[in-house]
C-alpha positions, 0 to 999 in steps of 0.5 A: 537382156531380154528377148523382148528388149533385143528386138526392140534394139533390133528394130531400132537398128533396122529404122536407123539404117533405113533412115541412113540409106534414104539420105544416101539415096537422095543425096546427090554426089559430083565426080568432075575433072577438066572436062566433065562433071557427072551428078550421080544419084545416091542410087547411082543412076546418073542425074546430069552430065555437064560438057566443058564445051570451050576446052573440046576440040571434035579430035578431042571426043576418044579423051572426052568419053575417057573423062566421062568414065573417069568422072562417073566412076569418081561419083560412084567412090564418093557414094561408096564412100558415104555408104560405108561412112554412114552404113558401116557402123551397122555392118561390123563384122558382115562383110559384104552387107552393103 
């Protein structure tokens, strides 16, 4: 192969892991359990967060923040996970690229 074939299939790679980061990007990933409902940005800035009010007693708020924790971090492993499912096949033998 060529110098000038290995770039163009370098720069062609290039494009297709930009175009999978973007759609990661702009999907939105939901992490939920009883109470909360965390919408995450493929950025993971967080979009919303949704309060089960009727299930909430006010003794109930220490539960509340540790349901908010655990929903956003739930957000964030379907992120990684749809990072690594679309972005993997570029990093092979790199570690830690994305």
């Amino acid at each position: 192969m060529n110098i000038q074939a290995m770039m163009k299939q370098a720069q062609k790679l290039q494009k297709d892991m930009l175009t999978a980061k973007e759609e990661i990007d702009s999907k939105v990933f939901i992490g939920t359990n009883s109470f909360v409902t965390v919408n995450l940005k493929g950025t993971k800035e967080i979009a919303s967060i949704k309060i089960n009010k009727e299930s909430l007693d006010k003794e109930e708020i220490e539960m509340l923040e540790d349901m908010i924790t655990i929903a956003i971090n739930n957000a964030i492993k379907e992120i990684d996970n749809e990072t690594e499912t679309k972005m993997g096949k570029y990093s092979q033998g790199m570690p830690g690229l994305f």
